[in-house]
PyMOL Python script that loads the backbone (N, CA, C, O; Angstrom):
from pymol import cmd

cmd.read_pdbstr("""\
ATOM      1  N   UNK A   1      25.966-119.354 108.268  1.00  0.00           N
ATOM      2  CA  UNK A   1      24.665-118.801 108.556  1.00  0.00           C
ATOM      3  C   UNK A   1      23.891-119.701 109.527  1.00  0.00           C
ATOM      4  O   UNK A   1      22.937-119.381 110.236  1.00  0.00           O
ATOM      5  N   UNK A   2      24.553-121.004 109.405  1.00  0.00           N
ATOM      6  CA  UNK A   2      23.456-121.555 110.042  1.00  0.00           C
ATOM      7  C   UNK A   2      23.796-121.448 111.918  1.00  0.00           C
ATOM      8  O   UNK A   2      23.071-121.295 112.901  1.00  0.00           O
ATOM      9  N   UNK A   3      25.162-121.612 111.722  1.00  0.00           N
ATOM     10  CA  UNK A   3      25.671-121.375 113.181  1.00  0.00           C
ATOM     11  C   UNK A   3      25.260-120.139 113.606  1.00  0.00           C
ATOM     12  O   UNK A   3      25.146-120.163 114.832  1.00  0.00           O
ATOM     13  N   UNK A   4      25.007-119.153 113.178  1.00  0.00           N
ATOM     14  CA  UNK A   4      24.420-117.721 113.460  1.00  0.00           C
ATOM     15  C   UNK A   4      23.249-118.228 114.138  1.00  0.00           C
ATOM     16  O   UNK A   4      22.985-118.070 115.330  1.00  0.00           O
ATOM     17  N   UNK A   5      22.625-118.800 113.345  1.00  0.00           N
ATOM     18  CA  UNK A   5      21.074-118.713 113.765  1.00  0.00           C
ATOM     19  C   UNK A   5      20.570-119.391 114.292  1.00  0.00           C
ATOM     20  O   UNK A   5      19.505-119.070 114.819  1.00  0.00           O
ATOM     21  N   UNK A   6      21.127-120.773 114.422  1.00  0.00           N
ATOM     22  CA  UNK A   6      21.421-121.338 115.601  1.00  0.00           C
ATOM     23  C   UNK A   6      21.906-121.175 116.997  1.00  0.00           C
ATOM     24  O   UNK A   6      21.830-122.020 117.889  1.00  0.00           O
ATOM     25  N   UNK A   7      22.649-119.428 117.113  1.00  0.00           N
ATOM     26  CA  UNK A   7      23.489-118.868 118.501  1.00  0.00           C
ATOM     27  C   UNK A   7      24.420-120.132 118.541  1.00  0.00           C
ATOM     28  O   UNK A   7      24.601-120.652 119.642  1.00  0.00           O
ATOM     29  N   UNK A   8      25.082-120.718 117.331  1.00  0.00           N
ATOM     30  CA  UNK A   8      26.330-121.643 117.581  1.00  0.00           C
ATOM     31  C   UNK A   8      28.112-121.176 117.476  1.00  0.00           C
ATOM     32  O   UNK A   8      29.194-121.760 117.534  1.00  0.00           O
ATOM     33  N   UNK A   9      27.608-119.765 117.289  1.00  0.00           N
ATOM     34  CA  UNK A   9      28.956-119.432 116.452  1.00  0.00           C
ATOM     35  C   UNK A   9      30.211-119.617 117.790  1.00  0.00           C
ATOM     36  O   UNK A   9      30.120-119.333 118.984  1.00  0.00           O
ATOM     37  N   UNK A  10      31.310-120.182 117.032  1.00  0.00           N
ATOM     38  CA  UNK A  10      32.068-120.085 118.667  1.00  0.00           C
ATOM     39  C   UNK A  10      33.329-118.871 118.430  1.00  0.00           C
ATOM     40  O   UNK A  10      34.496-118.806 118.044  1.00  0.00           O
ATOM     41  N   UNK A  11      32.472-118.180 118.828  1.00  0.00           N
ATOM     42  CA  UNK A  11      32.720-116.217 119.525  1.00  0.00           C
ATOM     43  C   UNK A  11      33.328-116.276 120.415  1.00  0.00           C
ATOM     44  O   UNK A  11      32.682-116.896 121.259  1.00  0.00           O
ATOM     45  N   UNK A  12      34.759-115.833 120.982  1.00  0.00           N
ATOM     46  CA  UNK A  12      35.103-115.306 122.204  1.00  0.00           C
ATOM     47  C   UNK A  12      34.640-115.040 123.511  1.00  0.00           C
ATOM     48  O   UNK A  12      35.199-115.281 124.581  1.00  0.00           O
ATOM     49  N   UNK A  13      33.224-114.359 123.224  1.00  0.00           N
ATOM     50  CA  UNK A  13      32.648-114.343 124.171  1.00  0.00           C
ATOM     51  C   UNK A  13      31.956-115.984 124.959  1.00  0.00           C
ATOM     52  O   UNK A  13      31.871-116.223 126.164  1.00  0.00           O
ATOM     53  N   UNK A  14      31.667-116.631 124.128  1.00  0.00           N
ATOM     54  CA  UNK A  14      31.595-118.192 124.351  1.00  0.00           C
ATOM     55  C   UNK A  14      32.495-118.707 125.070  1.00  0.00           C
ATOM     56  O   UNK A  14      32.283-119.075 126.226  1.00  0.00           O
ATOM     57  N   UNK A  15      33.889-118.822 124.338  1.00  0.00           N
ATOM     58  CA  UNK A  15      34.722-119.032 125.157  1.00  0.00           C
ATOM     59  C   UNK A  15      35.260-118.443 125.767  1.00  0.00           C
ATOM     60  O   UNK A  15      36.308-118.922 126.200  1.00  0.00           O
ATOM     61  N   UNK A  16      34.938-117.270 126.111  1.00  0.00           N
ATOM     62  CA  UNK A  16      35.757-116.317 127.769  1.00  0.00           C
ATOM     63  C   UNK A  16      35.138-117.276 128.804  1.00  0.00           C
ATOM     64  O   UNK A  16      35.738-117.683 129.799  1.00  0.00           O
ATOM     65  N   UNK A  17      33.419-117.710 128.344  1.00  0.00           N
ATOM     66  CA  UNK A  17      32.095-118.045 129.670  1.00  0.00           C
ATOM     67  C   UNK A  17      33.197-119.275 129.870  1.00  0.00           C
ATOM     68  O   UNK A  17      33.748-119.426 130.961  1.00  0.00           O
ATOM     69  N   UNK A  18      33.418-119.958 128.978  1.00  0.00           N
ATOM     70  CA  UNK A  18      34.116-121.682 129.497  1.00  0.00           C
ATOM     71  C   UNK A  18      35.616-121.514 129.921  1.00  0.00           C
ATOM     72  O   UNK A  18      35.927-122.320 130.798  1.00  0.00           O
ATOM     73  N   UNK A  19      36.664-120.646 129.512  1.00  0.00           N
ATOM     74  CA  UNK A  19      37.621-120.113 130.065  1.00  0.00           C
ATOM     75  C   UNK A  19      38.573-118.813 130.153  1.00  0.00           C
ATOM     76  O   UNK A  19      39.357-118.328 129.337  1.00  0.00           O
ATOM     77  N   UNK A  20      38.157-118.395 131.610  1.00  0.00           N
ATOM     78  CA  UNK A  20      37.844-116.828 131.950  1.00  0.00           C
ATOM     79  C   UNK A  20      39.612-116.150 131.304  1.00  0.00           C
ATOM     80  O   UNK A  20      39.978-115.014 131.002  1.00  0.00           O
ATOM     81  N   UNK A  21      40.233-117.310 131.315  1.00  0.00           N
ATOM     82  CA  UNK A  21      41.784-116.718 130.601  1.00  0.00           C
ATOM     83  C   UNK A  21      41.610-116.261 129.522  1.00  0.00           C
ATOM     84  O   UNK A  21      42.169-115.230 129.148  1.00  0.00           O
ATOM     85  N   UNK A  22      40.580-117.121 128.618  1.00  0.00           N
ATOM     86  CA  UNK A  22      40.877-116.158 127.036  1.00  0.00           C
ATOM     87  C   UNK A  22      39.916-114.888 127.207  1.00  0.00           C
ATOM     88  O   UNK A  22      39.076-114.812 128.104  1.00  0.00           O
ATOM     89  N   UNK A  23      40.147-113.854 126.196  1.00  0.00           N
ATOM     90  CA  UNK A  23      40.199-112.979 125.667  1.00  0.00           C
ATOM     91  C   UNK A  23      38.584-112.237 124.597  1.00  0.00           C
ATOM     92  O   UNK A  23      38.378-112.535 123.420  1.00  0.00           O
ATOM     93  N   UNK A  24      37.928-111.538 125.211  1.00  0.00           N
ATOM     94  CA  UNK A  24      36.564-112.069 124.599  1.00  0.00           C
ATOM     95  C   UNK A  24      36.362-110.807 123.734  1.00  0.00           C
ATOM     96  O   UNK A  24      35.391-110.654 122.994  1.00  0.00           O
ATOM     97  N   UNK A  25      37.465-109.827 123.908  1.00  0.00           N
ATOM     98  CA  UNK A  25      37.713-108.453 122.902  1.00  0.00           C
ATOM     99  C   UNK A  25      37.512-109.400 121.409  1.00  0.00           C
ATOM    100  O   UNK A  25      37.677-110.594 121.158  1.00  0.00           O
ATOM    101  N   UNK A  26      37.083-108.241 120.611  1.00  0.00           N
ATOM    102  CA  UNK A  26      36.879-108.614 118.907  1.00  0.00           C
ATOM    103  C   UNK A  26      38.511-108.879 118.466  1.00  0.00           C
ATOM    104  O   UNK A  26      39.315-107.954 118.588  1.00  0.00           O
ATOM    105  N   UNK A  27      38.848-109.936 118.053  1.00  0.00           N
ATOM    106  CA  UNK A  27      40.609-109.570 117.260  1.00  0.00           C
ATOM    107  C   UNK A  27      40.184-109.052 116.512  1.00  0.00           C
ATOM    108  O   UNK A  27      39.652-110.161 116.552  1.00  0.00           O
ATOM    109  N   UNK A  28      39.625-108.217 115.444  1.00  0.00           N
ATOM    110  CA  UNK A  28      39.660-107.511 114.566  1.00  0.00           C
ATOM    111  C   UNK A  28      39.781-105.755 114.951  1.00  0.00           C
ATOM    112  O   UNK A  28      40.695-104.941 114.818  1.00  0.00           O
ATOM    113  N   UNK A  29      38.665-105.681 115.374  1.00  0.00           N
ATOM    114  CA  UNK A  29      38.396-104.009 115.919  1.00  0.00           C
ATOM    115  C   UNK A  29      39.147-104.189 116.879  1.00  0.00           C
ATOM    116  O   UNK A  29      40.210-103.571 116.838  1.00  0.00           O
ATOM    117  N   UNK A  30      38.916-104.975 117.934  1.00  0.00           N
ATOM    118  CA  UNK A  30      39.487-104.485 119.249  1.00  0.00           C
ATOM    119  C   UNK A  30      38.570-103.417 120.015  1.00  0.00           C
ATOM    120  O   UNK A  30      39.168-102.800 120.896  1.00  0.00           O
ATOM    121  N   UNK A  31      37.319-103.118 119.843  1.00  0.00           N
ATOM    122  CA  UNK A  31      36.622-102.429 120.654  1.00  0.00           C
ATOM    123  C   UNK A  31      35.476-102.796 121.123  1.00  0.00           C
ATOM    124  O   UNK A  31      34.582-101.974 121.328  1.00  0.00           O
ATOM    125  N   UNK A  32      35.337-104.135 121.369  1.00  0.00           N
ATOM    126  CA  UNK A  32      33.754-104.603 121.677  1.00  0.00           C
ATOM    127  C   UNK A  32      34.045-105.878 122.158  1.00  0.00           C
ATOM    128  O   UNK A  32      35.003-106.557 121.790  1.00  0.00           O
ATOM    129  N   UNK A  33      33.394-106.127 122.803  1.00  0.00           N
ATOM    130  CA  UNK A  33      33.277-107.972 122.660  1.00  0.00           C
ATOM    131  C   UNK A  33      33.168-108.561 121.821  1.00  0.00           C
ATOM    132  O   UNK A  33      32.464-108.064 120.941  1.00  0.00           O
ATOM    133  N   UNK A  34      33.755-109.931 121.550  1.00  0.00           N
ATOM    134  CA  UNK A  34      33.476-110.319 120.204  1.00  0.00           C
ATOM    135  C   UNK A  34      31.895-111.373 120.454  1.00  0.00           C
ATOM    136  O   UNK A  34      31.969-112.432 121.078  1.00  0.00           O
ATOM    137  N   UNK A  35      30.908-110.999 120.017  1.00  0.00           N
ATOM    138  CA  UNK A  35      29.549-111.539 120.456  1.00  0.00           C
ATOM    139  C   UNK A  35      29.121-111.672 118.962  1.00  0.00           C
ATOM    140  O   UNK A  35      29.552-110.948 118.066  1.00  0.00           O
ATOM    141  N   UNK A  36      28.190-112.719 118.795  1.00  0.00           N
ATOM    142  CA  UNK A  36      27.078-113.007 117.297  1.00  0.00           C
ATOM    143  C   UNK A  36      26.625-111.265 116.819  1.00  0.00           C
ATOM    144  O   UNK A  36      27.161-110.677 115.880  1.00  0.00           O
ATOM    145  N   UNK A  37      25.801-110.814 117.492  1.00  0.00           N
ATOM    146  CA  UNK A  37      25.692-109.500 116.914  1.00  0.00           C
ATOM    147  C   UNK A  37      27.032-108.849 116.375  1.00  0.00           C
ATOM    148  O   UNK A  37      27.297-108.684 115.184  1.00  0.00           O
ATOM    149  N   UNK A  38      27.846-108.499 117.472  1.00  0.00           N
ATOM    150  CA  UNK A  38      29.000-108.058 116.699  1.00  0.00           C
ATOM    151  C   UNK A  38      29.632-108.299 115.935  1.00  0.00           C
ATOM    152  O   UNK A  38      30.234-107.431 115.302  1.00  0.00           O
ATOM    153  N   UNK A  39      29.761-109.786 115.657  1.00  0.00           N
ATOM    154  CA  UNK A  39      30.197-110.384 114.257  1.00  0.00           C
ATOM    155  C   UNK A  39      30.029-110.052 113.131  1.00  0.00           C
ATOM    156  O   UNK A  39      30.805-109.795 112.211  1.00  0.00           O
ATOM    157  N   UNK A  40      28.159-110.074 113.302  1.00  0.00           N
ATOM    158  CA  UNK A  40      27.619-109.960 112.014  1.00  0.00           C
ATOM    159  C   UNK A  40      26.986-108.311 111.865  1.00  0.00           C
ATOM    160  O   UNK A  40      26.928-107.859 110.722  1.00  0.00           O
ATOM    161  N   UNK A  41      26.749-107.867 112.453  1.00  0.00           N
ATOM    162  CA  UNK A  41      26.175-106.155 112.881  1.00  0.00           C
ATOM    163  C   UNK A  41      27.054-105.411 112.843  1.00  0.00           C
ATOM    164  O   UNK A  41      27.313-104.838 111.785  1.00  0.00           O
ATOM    165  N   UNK A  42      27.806-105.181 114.015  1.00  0.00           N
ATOM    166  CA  UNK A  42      28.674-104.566 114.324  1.00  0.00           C
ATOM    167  C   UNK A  42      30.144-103.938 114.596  1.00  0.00           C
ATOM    168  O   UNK A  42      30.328-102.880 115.198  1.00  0.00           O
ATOM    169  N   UNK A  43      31.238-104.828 114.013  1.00  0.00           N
ATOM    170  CA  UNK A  43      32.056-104.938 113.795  1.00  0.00           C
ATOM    171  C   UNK A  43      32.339-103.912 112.733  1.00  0.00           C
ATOM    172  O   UNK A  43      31.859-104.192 111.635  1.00  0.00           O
ATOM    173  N   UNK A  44      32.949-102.892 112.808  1.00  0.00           N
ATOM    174  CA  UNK A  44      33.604-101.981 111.748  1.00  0.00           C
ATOM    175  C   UNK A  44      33.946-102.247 110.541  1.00  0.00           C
ATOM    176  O   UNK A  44      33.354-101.832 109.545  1.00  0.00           O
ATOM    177  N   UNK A  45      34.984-103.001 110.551  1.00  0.00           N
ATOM    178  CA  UNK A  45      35.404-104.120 109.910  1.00  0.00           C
ATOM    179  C   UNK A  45      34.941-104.849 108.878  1.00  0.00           C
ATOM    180  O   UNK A  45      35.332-104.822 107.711  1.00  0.00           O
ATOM    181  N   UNK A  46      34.029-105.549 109.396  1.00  0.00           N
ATOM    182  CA  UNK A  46      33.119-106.436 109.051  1.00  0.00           C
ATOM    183  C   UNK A  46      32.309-105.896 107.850  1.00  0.00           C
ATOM    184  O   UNK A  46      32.084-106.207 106.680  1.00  0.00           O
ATOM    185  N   UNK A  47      31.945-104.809 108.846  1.00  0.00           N
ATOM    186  CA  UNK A  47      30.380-103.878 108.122  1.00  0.00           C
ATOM    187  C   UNK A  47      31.116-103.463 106.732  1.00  0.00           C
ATOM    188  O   UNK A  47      30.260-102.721 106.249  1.00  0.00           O
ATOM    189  N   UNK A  48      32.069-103.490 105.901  1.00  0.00           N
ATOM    190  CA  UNK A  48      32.824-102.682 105.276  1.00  0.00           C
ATOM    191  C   UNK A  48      32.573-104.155 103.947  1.00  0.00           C
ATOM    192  O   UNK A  48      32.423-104.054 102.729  1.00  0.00           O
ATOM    193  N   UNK A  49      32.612-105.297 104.747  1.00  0.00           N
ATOM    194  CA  UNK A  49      32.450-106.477 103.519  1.00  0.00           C
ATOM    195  C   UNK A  49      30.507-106.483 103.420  1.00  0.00           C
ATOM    196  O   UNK A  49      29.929-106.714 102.358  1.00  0.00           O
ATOM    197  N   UNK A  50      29.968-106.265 104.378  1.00  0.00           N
ATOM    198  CA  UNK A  50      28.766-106.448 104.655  1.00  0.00           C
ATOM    199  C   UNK A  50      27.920-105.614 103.993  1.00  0.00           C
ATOM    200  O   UNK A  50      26.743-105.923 103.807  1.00  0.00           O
ATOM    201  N   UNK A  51      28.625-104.088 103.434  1.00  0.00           N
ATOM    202  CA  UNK A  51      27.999-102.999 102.382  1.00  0.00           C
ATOM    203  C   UNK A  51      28.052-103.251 101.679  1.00  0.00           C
ATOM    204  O   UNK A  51      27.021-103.181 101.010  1.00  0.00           O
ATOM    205  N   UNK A  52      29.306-103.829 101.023  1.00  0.00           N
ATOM    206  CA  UNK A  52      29.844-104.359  99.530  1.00  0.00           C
ATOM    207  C   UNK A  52      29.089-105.224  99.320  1.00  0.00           C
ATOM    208  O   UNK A  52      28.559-104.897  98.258  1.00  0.00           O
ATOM    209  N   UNK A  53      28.575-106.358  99.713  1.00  0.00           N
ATOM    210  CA  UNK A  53      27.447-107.782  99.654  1.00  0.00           C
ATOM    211  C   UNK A  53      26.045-106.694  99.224  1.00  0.00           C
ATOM    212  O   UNK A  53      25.364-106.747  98.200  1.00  0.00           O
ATOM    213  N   UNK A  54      25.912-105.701 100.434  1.00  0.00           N
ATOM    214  CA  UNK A  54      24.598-105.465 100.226  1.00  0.00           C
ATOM    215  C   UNK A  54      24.274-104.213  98.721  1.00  0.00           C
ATOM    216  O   UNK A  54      23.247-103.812  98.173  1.00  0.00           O
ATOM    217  N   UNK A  55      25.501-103.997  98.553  1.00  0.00           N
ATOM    218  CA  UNK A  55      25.474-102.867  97.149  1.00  0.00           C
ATOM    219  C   UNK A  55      25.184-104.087  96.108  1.00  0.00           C
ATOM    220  O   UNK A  55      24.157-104.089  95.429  1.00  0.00           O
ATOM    221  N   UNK A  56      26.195-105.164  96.023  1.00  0.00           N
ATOM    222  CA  UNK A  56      25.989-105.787  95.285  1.00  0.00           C
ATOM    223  C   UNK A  56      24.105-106.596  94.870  1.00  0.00           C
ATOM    224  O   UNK A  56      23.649-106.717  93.733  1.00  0.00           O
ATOM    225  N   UNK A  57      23.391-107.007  96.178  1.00  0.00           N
ATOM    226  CA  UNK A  57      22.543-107.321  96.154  1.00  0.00           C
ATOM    227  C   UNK A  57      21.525-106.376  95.744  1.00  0.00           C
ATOM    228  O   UNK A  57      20.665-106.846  94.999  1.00  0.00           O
ATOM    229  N   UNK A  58      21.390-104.790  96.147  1.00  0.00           N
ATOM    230  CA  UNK A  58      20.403-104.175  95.644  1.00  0.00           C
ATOM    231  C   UNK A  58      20.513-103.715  94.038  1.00  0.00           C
ATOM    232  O   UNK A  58      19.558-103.358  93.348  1.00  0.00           O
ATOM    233  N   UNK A  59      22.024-103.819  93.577  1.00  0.00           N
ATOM    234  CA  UNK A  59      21.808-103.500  92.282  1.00  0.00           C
ATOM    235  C   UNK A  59      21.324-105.013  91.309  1.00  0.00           C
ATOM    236  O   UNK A  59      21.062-105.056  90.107  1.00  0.00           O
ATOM    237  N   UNK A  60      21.328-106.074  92.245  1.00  0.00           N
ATOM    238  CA  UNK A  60      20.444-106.943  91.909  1.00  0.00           C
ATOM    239  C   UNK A  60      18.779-106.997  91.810  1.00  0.00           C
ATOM    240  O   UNK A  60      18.136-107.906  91.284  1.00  0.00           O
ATOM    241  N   UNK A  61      18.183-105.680  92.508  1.00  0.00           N
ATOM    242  CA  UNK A  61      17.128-105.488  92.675  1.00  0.00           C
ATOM    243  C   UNK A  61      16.413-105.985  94.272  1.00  0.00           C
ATOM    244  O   UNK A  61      15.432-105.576  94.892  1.00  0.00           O
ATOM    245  N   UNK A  62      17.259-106.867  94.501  1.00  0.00           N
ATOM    246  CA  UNK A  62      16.729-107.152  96.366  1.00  0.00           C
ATOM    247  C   UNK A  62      16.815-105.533  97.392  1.00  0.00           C
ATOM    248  O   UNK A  62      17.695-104.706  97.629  1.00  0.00           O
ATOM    249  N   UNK A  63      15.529-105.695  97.730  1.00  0.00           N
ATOM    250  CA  UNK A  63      15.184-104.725  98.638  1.00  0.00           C
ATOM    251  C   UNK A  63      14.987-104.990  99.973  1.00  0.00           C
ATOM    252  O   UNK A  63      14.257-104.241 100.622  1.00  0.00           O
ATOM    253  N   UNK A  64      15.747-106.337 100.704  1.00  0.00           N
ATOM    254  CA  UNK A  64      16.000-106.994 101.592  1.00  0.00           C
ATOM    255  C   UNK A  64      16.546-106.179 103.120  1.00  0.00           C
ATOM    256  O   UNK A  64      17.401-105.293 103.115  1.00  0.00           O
ATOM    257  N   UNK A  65      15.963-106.610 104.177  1.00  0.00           N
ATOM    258  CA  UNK A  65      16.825-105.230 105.018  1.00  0.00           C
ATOM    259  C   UNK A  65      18.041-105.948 105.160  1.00  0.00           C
ATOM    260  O   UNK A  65      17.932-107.163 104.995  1.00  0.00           O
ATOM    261  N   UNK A  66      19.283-105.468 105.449  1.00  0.00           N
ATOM    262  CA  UNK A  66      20.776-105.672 105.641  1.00  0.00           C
ATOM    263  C   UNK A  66      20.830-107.148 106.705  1.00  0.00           C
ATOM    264  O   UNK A  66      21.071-108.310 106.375  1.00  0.00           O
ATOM    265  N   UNK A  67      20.539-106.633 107.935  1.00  0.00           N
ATOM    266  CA  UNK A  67      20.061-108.224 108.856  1.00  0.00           C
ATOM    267  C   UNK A  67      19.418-109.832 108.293  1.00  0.00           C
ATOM    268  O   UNK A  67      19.654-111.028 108.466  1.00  0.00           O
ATOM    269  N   UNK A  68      18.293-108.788 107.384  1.00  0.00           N
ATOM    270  CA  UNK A  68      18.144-110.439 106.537  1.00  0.00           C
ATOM    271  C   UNK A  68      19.066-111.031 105.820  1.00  0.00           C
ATOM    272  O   UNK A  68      19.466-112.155 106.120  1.00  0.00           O
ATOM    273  N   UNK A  69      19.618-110.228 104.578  1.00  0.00           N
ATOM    274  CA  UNK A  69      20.601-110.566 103.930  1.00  0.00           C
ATOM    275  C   UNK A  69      21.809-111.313 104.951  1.00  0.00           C
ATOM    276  O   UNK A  69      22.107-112.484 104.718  1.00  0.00           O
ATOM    277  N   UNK A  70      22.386-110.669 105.932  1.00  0.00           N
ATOM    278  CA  UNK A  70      22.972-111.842 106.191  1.00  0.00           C
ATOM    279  C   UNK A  70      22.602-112.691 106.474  1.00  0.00           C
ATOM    280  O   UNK A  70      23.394-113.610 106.271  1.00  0.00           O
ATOM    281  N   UNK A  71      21.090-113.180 107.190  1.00  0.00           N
ATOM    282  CA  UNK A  71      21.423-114.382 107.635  1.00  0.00           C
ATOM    283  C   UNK A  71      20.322-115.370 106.651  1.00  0.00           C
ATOM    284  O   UNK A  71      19.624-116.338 106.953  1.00  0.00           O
ATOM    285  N   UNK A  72      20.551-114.573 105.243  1.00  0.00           N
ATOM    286  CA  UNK A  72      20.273-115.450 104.153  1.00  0.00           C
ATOM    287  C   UNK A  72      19.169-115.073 103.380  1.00  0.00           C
ATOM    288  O   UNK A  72      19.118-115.330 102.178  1.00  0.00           O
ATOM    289  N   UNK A  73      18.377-114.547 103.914  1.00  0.00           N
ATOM    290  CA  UNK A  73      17.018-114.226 103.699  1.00  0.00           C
ATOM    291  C   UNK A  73      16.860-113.458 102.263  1.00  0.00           C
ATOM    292  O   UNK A  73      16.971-112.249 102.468  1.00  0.00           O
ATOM    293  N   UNK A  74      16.706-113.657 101.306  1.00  0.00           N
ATOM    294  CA  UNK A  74      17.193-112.608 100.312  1.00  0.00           C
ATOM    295  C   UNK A  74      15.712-112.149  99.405  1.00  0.00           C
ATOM    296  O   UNK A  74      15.585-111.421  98.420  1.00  0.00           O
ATOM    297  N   UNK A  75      15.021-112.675  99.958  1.00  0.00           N
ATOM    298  CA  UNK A  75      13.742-112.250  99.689  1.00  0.00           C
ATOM    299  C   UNK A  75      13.438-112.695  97.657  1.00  0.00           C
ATOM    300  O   UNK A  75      14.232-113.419  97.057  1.00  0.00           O
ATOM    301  N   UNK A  76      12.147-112.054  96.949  1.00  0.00           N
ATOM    302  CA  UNK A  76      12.243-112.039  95.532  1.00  0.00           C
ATOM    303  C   UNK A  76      13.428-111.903  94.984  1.00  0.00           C
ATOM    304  O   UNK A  76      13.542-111.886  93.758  1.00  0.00           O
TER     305      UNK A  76
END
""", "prot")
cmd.dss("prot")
cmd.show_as("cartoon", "prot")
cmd.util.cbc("prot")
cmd.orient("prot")
């Protein structure tokens, strides 16, 4: 989380900017760039562990929006 929010995460797209040989597609989906948003947003994939967290959290009673929850925020 903290590398998130920091813009530290080292994403593909990071390293395509430092070397244009690698590969800055998502390895997972394969349909996007792999970028911080897409990591944590957007990724198909992803979003599939990211519902399960957030089912789990509202039947905890957090009424948190999804974006906070990941990047920690979990409110009351």
């Amino acid at each position: 989380m903290f590398l998130f929010n920091q813009q530290l995460l080292p994403n593909r797209t990071r390293c395509h900017r430092l070397d244009p040989n690698k590969d800055a597609k998502c390895p997972i989906c394969h349909q996007d760039h792999e970028t911080d948003e897409h990591l944590m947003f957007k990724c198909p994939e992803r979003l599939t562990v990211w519902s399960w967290l957030e089912g789990i959290m509202r039947q905890k009673g957090c009424r948190t929006r999804r974006e906070d929850l990941i990047r920690g925020h979990f409110g009351q």
